[in-house]
C-alpha positions as semicolon CSV with decimal commas, in nm:
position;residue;x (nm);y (nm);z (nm)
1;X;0,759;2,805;-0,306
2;X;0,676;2,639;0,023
3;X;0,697;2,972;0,226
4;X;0,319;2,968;0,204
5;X;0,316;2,619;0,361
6;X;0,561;2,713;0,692
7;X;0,343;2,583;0,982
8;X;0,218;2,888;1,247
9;X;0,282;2,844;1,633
10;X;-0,068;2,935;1,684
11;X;-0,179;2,664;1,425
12;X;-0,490;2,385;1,571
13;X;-0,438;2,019;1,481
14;X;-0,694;2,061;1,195
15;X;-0,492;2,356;1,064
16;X;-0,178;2,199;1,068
17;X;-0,331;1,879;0,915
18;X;-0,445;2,139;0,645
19;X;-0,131;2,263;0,591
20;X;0,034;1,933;0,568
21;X;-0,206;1,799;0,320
22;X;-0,159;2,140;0,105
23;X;0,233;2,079;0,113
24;X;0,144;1,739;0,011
25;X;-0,079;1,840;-0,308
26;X;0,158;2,110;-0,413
27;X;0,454;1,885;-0,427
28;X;0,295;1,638;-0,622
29;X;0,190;1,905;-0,832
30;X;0,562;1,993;-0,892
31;X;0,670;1,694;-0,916
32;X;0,427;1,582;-1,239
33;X;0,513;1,976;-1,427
34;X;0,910;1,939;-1,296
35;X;0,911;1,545;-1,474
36;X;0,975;1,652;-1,868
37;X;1,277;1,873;-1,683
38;X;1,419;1,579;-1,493
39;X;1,390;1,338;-1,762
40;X;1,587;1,560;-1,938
41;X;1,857;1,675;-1,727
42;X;1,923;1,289;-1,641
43;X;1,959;1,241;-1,987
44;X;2,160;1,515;-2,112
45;X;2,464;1,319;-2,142
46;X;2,332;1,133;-2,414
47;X;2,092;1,322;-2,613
48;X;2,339;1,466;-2,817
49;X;2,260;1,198;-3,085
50;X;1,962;1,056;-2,915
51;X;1,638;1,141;-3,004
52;X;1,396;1,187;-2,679
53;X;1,038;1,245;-2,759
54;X;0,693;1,316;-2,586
55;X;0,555;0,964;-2,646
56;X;0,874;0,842;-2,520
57;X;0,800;1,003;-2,185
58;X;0,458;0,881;-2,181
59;X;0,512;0,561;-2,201
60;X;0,795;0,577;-1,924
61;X;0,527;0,716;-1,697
62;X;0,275;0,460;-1,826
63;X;0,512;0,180;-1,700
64;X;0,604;0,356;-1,342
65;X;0,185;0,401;-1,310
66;X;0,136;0,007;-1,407
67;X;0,321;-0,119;-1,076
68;X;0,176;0,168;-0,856
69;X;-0,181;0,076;-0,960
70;X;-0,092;-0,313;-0,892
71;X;-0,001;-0,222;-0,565
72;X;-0,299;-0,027;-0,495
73;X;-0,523;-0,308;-0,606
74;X;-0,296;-0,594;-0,435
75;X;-0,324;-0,374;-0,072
76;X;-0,715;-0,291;-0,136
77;X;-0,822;-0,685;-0,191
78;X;-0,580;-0,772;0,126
79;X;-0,794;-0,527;0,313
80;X;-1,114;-0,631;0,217
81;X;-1,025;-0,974;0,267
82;X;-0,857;-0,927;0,599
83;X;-1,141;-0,725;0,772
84;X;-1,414;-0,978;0,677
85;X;-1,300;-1,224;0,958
86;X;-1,126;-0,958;1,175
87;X;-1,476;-0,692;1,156
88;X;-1,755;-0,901;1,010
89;X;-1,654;-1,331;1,177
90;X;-1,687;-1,445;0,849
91;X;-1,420;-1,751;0,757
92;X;-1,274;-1,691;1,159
93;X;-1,101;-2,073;1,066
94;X;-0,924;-1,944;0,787
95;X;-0,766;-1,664;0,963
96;X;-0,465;-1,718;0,983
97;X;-0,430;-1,803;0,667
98;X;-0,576;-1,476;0,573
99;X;-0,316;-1,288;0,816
100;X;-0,013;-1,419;0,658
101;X;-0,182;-1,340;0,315
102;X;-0,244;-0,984;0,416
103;X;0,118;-0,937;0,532
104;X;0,292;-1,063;0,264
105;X;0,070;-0,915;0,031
106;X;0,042;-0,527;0,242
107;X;0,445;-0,554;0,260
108;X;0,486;-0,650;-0,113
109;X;0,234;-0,382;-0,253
110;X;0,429;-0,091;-0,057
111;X;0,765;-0,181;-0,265
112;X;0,589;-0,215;-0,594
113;X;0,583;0,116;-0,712
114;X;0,946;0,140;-0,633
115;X;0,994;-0,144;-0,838
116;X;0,783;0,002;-1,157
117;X;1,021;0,351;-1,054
118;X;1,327;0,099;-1,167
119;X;1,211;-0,096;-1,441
120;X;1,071;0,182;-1,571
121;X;1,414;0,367;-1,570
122;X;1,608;0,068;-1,733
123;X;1,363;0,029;-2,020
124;X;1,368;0,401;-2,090
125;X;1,758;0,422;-2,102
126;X;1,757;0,103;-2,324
127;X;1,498;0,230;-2,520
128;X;1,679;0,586;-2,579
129;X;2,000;0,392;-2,676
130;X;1,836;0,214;-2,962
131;X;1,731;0,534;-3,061
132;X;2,077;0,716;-3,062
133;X;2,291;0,719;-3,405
134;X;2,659;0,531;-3,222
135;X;2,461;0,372;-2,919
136;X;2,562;0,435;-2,580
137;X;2,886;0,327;-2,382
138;X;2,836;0,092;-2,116
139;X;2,932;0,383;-1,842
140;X;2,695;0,636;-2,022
141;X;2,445;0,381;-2,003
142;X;2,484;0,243;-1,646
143;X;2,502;0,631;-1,528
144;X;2,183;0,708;-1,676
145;X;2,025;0,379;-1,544
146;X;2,117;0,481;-1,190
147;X;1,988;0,867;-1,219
148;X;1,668;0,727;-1,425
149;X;1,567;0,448;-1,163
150;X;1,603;0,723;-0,877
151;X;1,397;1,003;-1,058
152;X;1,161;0,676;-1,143
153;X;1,101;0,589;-0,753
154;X;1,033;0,954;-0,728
155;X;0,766;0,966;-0,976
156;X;0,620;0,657;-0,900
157;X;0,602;0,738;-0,474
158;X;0,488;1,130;-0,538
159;X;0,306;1,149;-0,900
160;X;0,186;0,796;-0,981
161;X;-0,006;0,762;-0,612
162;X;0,247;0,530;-0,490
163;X;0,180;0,698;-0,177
164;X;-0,207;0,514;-0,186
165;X;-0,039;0,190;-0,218
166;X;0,213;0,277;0,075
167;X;-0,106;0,364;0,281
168;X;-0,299;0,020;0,234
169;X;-0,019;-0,178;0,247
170;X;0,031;-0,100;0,614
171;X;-0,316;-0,094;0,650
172;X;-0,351;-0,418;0,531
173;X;-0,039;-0,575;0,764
174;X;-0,198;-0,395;1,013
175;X;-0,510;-0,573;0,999
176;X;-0,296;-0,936;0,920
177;X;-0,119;-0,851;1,265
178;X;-0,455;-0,792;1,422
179;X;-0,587;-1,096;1,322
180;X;-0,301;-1,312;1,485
181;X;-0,314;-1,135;1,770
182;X;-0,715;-1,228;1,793
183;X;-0,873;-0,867;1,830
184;X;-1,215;-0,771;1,729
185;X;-1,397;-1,069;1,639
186;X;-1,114;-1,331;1,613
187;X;-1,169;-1,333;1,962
188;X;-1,260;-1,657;2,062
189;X;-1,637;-1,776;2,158
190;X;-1,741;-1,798;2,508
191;X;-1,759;-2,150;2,620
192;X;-2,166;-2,209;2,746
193;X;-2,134;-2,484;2,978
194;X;-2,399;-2,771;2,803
195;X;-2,665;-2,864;3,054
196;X;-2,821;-3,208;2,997
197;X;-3,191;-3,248;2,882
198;X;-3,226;-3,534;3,166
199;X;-3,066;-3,252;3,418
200;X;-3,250;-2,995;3,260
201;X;-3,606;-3,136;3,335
202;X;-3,543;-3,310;3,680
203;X;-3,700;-3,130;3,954
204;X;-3,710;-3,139;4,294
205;X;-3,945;-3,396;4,438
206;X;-4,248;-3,198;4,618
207;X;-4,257;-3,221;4,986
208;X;-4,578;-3,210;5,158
209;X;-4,591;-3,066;5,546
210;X;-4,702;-3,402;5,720
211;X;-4,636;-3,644;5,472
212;X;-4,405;-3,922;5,568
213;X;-4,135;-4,000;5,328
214;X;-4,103;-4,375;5,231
């Protein structure tokens, strides 16, 4: 399916940024139809008396969405916030303060969706065993853990727009990093050197051709 995507020689920047965005779209595409599949070839081993059902799949992808939203909205404010003293020179004392909130918080909102992918993955499994008419064996269960937290950091990276919050967050350490390193506006003020009023006002005294000085 990606033959249609296979990049020309004879291809422009713009049409290979085209191309790359289509790729892009169409995998995520596959990736949200392919996700009832997954789910259920990671859990084939134990749906022979489990009971697996739609609501239980929405609510796994509810959970992996949770975390990828939090990171969007963790890396957007850590934007905003950073480019008002690195753009605008609004609260330049406070930044560095700001920077080392924008890293932390850009570096910490491009792992959260990967953290939602594995949470996610452990609840489901749990939640599946409670459901099954023996329970699960502790291998059967730690097996399907470890396939359902991958296919969750899938999901959550290519479906759930973890991508968006992988984006900002480097955007927003980015613009932390720029701040230290006193770009843009964090530049510091030109020092005016501070003429006296007494020096300001003192002129010359006025000569006249003939006059004898005193």
């Amino acid at each position: 399916w990606l033959k249609p995507f296979e990049p020309r020689a004879d291809c422009n920047i713009q049409e290979q940024v085209h191309l790359c965005s289509s790729l892009f779209i169409a995998m995520t595409l596959t990736m949200r139809k392919a996700l009832p599949l997954s789910i259920a070839a990671m859990l084939v081993g134990l749906a022979g008396a489990c009971s697996w059902s739609k609501k239980n799949e929405d609510d796994y992808v509810a959970a992996i969405m949770v975390f990828s939203i939090l990171g969007i909205l963790f890396s957007l404010v850590a934007v905003i916030v950073a480019s008002l003293p690195l753009c605008c020179g609004i609260m330049k004392p406070m930044g560095t303060i700001i920077a080392v909130v924008a890293i932390v918080v850009g570096i910490i909102a491009i792992f959260l969706p990967a953290v939602g992918g594995m949470v996610s993955g452990t609840g489901a499994v749990n939640q599946l065993c409670d459901s099954c008419a023996g329970g699960c064996s502790d291998q059967d269960k730690q097996i399907a853990t470890d396939a359902m937290n991958g296919l969750g950091i899938l999901v959550a990276y290519f479906a759930a727009f973890g991508w968006a919050a992988i984006i900002l967050g480097i955007v927003a350490a980015a613009l932390g990093c720029c701040i230290c390193c006193k770009c843009c506006k964090m530049k510091d003020d030109p020092v005016v050197p501070i003429v006296s009023a007494v020096a300001a006002n003192t002129q010359p005294p006025v000569v006249v051709v003939g006059q004898v000085e005193k």
